[in-house]
C-alpha positions as CSV (number, residue, x, y, z in Angstrom):
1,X,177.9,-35.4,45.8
2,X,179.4,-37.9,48.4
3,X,181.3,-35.9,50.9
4,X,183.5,-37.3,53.8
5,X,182.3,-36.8,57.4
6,X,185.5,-36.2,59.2
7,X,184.3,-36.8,63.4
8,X,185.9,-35.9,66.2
9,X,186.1,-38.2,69.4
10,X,184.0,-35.8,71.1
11,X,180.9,-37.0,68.7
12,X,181.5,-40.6,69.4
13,X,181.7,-40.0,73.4
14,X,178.1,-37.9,72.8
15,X,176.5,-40.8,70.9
16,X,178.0,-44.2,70.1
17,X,175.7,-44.8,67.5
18,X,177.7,-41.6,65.1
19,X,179.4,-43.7,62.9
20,X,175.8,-44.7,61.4
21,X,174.4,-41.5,61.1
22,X,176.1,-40.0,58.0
23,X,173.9,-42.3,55.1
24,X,175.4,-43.3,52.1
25,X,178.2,-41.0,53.0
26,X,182.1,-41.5,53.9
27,X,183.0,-41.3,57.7
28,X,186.4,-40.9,58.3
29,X,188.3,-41.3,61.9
30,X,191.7,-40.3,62.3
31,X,193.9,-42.5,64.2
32,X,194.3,-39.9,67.0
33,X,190.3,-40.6,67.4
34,X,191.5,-44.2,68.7
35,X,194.4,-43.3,70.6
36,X,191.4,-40.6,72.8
37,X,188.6,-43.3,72.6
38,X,191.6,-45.7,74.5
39,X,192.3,-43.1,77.1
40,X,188.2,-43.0,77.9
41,X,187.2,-46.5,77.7
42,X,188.4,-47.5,81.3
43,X,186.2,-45.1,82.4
44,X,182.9,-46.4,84.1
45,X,180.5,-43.1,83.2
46,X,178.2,-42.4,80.1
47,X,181.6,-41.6,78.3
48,X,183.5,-44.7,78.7
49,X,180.2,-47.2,78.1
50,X,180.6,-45.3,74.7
51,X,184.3,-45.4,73.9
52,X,183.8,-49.1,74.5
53,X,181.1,-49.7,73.1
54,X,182.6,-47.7,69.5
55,X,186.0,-49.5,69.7
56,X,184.2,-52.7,69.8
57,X,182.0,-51.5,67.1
58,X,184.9,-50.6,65.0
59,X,186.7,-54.4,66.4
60,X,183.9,-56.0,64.5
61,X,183.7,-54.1,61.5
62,X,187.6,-55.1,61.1
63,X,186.5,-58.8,60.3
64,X,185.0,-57.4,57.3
65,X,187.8,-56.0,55.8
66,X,190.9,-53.1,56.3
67,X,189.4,-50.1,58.1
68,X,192.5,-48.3,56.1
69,X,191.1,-49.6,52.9
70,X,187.6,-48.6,53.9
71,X,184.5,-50.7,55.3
72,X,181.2,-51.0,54.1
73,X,178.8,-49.7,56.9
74,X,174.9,-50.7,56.4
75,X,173.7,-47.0,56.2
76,X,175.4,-47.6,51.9
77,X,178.2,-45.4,53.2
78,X,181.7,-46.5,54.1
79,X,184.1,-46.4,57.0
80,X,187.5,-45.7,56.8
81,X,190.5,-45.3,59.8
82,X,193.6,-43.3,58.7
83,X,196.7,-41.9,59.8
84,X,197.0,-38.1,61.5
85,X,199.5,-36.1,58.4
86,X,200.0,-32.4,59.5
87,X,200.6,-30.7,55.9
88,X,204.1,-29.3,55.7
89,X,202.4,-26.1,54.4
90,X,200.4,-25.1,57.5
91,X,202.8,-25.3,60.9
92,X,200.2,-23.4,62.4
93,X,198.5,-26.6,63.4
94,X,200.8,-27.6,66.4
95,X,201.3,-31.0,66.8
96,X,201.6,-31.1,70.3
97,X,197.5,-30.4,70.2
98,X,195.3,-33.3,70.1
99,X,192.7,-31.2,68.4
100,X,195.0,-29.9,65.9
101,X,195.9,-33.5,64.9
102,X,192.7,-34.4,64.4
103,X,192.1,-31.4,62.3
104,X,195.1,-31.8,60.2
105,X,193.4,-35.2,59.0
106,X,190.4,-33.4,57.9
107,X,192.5,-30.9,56.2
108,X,195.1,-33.3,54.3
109,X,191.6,-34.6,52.9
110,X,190.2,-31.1,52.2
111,X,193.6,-30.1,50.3
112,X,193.4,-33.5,48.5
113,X,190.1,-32.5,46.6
114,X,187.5,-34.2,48.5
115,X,184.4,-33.2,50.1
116,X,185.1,-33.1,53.6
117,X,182.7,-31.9,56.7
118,X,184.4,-31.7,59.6
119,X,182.3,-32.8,62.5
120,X,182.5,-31.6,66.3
121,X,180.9,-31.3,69.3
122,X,183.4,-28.8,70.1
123,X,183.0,-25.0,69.0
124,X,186.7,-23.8,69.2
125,X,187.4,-26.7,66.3
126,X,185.0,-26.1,64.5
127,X,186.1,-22.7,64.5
128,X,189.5,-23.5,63.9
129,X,188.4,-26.0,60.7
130,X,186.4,-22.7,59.4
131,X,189.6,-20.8,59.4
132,X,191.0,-23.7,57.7
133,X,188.6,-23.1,55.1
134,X,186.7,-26.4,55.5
135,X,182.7,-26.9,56.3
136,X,182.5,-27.5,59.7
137,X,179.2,-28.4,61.2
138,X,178.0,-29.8,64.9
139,X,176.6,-33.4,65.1
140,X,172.7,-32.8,64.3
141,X,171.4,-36.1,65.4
142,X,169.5,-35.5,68.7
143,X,169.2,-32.2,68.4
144,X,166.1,-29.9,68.1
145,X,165.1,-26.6,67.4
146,X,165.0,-24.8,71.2
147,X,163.2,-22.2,69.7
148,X,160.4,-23.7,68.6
149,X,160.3,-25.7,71.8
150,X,157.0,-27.4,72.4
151,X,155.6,-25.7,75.7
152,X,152.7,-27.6,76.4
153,X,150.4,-25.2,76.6
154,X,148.4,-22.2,74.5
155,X,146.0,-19.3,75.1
156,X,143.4,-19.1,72.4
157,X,140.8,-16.5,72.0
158,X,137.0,-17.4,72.1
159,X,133.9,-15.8,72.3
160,X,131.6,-15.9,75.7
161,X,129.3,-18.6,74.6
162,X,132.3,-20.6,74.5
163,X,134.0,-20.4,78.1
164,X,130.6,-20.3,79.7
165,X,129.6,-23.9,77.8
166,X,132.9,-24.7,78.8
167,X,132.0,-24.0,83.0
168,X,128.5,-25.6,82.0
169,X,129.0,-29.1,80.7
170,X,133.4,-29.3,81.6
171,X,134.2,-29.6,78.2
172,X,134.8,-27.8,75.0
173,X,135.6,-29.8,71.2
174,X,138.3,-27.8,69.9
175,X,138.3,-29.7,66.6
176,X,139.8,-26.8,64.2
177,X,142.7,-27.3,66.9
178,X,145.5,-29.7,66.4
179,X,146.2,-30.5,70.3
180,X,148.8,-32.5,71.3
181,X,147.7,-35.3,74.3
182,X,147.7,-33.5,77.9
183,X,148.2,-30.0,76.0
184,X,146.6,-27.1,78.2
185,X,144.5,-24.2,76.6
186,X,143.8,-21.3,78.3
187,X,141.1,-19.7,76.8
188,X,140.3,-15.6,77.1
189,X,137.2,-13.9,76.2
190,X,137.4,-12.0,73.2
191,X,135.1,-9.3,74.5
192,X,136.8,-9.4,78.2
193,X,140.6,-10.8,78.8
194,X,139.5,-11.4,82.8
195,X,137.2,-13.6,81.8
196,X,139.2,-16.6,81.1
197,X,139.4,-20.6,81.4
198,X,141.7,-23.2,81.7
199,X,141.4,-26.5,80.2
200,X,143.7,-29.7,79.7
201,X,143.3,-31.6,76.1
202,X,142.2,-35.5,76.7
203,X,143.6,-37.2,74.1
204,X,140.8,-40.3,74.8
205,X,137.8,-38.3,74.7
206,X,139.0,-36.0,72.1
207,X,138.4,-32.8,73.9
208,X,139.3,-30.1,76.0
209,X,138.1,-31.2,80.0
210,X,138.6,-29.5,83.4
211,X,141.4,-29.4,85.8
212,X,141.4,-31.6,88.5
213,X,140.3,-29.8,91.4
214,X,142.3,-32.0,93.6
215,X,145.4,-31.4,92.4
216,X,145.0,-27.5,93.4
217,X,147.6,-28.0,96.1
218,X,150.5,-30.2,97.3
219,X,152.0,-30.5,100.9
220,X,150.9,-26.9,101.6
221,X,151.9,-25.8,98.6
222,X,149.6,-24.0,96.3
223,X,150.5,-22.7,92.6
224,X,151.1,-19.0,92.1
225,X,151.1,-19.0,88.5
226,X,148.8,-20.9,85.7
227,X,151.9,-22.6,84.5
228,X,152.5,-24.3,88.3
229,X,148.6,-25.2,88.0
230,X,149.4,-27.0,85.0
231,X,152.5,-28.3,86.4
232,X,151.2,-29.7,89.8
233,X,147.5,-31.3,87.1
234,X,150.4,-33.6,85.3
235,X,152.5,-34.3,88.9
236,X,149.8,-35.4,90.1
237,X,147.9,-37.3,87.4
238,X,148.4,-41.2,87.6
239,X,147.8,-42.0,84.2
240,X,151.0,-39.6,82.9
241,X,153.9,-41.8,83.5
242,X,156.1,-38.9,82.3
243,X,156.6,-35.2,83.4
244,X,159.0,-33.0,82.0
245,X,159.5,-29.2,83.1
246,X,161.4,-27.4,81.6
247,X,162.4,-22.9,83.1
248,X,164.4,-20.5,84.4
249,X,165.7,-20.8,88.3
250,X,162.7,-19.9,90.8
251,X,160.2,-21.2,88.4
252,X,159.5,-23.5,91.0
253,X,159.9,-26.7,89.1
254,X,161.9,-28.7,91.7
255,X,160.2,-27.4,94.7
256,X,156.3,-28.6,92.5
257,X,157.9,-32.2,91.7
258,X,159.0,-32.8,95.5
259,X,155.9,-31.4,97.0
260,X,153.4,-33.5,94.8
261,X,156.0,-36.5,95.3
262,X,156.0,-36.1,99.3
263,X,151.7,-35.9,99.0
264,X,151.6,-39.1,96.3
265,X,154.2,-41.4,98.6
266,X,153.4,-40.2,102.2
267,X,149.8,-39.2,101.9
268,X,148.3,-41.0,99.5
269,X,150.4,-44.3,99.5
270,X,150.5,-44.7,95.9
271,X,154.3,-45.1,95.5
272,X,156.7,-47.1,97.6
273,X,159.5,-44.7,97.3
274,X,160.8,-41.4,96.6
275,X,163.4,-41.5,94.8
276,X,165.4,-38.5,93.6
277,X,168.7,-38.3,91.4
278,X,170.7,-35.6,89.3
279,X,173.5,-35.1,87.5
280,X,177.1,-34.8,89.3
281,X,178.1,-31.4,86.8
282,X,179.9,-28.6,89.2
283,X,179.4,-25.2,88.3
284,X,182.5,-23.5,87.9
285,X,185.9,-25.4,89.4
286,X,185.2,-28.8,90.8
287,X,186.4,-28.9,94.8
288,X,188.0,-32.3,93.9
289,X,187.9,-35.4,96.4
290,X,184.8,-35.7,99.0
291,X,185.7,-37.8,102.2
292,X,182.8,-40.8,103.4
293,X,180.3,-43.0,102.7
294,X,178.2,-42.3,99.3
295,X,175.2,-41.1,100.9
296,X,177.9,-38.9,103.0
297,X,179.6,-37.4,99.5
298,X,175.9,-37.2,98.1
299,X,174.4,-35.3,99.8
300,X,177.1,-32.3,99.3
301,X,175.6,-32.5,95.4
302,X,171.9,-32.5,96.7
303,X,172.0,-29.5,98.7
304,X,169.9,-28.1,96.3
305,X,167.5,-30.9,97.2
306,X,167.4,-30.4,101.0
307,X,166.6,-26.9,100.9
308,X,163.9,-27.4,99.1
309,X,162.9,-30.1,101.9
310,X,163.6,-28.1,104.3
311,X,160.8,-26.1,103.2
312,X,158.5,-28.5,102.4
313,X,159.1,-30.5,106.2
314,X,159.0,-27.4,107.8
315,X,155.2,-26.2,106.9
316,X,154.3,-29.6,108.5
317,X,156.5,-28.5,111.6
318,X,159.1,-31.5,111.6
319,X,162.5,-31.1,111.8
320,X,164.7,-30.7,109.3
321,X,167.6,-33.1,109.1
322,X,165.5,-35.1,111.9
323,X,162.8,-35.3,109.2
324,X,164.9,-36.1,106.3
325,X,167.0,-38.8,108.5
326,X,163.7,-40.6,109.1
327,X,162.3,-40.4,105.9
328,X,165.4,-41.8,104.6
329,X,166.6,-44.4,107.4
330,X,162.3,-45.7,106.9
331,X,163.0,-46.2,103.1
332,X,160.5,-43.4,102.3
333,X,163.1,-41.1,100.6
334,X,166.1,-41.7,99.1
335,X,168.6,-40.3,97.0
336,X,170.7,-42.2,94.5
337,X,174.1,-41.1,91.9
338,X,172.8,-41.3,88.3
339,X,176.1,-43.4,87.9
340,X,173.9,-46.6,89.4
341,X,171.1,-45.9,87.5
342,X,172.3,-48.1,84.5
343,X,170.7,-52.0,85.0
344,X,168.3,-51.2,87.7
345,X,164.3,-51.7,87.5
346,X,162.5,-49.2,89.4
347,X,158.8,-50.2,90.1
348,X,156.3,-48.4,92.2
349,X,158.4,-45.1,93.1
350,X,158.1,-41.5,92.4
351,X,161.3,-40.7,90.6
352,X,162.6,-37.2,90.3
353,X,165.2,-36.6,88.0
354,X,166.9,-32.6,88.7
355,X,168.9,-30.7,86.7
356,X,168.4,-33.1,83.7
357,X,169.7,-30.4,81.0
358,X,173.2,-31.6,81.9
359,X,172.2,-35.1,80.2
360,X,172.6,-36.1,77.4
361,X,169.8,-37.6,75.1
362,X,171.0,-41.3,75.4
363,X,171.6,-41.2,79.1
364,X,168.2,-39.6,79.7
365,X,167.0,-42.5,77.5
366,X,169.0,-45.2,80.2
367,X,167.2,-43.3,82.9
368,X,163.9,-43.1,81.9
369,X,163.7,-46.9,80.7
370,X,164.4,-48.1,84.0
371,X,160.9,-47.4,85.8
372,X,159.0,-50.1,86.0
373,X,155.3,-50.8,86.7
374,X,153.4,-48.2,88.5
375,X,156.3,-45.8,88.7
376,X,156.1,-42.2,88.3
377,X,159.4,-39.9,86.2
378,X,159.6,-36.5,86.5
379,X,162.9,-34.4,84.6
380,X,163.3,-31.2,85.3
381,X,166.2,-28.5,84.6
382,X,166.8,-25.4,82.5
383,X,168.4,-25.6,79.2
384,X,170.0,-22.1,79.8
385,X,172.3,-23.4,83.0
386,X,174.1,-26.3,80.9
387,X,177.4,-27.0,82.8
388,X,178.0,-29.8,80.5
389,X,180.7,-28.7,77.8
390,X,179.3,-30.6,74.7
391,X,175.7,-29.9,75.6
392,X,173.4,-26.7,74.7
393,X,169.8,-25.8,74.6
394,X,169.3,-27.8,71.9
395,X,171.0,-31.2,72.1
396,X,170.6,-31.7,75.8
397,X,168.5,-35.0,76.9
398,X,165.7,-32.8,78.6
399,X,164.5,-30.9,75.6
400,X,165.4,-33.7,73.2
401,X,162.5,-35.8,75.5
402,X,160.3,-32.8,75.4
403,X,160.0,-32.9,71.6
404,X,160.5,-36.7,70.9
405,X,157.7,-37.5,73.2
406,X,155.1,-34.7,73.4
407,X,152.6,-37.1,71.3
408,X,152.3,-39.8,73.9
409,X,149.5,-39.5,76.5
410,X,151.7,-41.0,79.5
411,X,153.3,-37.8,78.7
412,X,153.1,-34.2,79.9
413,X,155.2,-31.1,79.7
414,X,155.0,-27.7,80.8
415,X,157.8,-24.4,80.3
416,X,157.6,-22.2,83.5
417,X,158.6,-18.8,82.6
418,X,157.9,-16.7,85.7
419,X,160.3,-17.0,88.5
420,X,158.3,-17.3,91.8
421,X,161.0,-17.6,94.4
422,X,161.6,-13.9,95.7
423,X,161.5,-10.4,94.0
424,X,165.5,-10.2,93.7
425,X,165.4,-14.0,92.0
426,X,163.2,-13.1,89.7
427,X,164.8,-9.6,88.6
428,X,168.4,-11.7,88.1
429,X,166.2,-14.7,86.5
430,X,165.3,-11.4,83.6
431,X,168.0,-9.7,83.7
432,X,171.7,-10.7,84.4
């Protein structure tokens, strides 16, 4: 049966590309979509490149015909633009209410007898359009099950024979296993749990190989758990392009991807630049207006970022701000707004990317197409501290890239579980 996919405007702002993602379906806008997509499109984020880039969608499917009358869209399904009607019946829906208006559409449709799913980003409305009595569903595309999260890593049981062949010749075919490229496996002896290896999948030789032992540590930092090991093996590797970590605060994920950054550019001179960036999201009540220079209102937003460097700089007894002034004013370090991200080309630099669960999948898709030859991109962030409204543990741009990409060997992933910051972090981390 063909229903009619009533969206709100908070679907398009998500993902421009909605009004194709329906089939052979109907989508409907109401007008008071148009009138919201008009207040955004001025704006120069992720939200206004999408309200323009839907009006002029909708600009050029007008040549083909009356949006009011319906347009043809290539997914077989057709387009149509109507006017906001609040039924006389229900003055519950206020009309001073934007969301209400657009609700009322879906409803006039609804009481008219047709099949309508009412489509929003927004869990109060589709609340509201339950009450209503009308399916109400949030946009699926770019979403995946958090659940069944892909964590980059097993433990598998095996006999003796097995991890001591494994020690012997520094690999182990694992070919009843389906292993995804750069997988880990740590393997436990059947007959003794202690006795245990840990091995990393290579996609190009087909079996499980030894961890790198020179990626054991990184600017003084060692791992404390298996998960960091595996963390710092893919930081560290050349040949993954990609790195995404994915945990809980304390886990350690920024502190790993700055540490094995600081050893790859400084050290080992095999990046020009490091170059770190995240999301400008404040938790809780935004503090408004910040006086200076960008680098001056930045580095408010990366505080998070210089006390990690503060510990990093201090174990090689530097100064703190005097270290982080020089690496900065020498081009070594820098920081950079995720807002000028968009149109640049990013060759030869270790990129860090923090607190990317506040992105969504397209503009983690902007990001991560920007690096260029020889350039290293690291995401990190924990999909249950989302300060993004329309965002959740499932349709942010960090997991989505975790499961869209898992089969590619320029890409690794590992989930860190076990906070590692302090005793008290790690009792909040489980508890509150």
């Amino acid at each position: 049966m063909k229903k009619a996919f009533v969206l709100d405007t908070n679907v398009l702002l998500h993902n421009a590309g909605a009004l194709k993602a329906f089939a052979d379906n109907d989508v409907v806008l109401p007008i008071r979509v148009i009138e919201e997509l008009d207040r955004f499109k001025s704006q120069g984020d992720e939200l206004g490149r999408n309200a323009r880039q839907v009006i002029r969608t909708l600009d050029g499917l007008r040549s083909q015909g009356s949006l009011r009358e319906g347009v043809a869209l290539d997914s077989g399904g057709i387009l149509r633009v109507i006017l906001t009607q609040i039924p006389p019946t229900d003055p519950a829906l206020q009309r001073s209410l934007a969301d209400n208006l657009i609700l009322a559409t879906a409803y006039s449709l609804h009481r008219g007898g047709e099949t309508v799913v009412f489509v929003s980003k927004d869990i109060n409305a589709r609340i509201k359009a339950d009450a209503l009595g009308m399916t109400a569903v949030d946009f699926e595309k770019q979403k995946v099950n958090f659940d069944e999260l892909f964590t980059g890593y097993r433990e598998l049981e095996l006999p003796k024979e097995n991890i001591d062949s494994f020690y012997s010749r520094k690999s182990l075919a694992l070919d009843e296993l389906h292993l995804l490229p750069n997988e880990f496996v740590l393997i436990r002896d059947r007959a003794n749990p202690k006795h245990t290896a840990l091995g990393r999948f290579s996609a190009k030789e087909g079996v499980l190989v030894h961890l790198n032992g020179a990626s054991n540590a990184a600017w003084d930092i060692t791992p404390r758990s298996a998960q960091q090991r595996m963390a710092l093996e893919l930081l560290l590797d050349d040949v993954v392009d990609l790195v995404t970590l994915v945990g809980p605060a304390g886990t350690g994920k920024t502190l790993l991807a700055l540490a094995a950054g600081l050893r790859a550019v400084m050290r080992e001179k095999r990046y020009s630049k490091l170059l770190i960036t995240r999301p400008i999201v404040p938790l809780g009540r935004d503090i408004g207006y910040l006086p200076g220079a960008k680098e001056e209102k930045l580095q408010h937003w990366m505080e998070p970022i210089y006390d990690n460097m503060k510990l990093l700089l201090s174990s090689r007894r530097r100064k703190v701000r005097g270290g982080m002034n020089e690496l900065m004013h020498s081009g070594t370090f820098e920081m950079e707004a995720l807002t000028y991200m968009r149109g640049r080309s990013i060759s030869e630099q270790f990129v860090i990317v923090d607190e990317a669960q506040n992105l969504t999948p397209h503009e983690v898709r902007t990001i991560v197409t920007r690096a260029g030859e020889d350039t290293k991109m690291v995401l990190t962030g924990d999909p249950y501290q989302i300060d993004n409204p329309y965002l959740d543990a499932s349709s942010n741009g960090l997991t989505y890239a975790v499961e869209r990409l898992k089969e590619s060997p320029l890409v690794g992933h590992v989930t860190l579980t076990k906070s590692e910051r302090s005793g008290l972090a790690s009792l909040a981390a489980s508890r509150l």
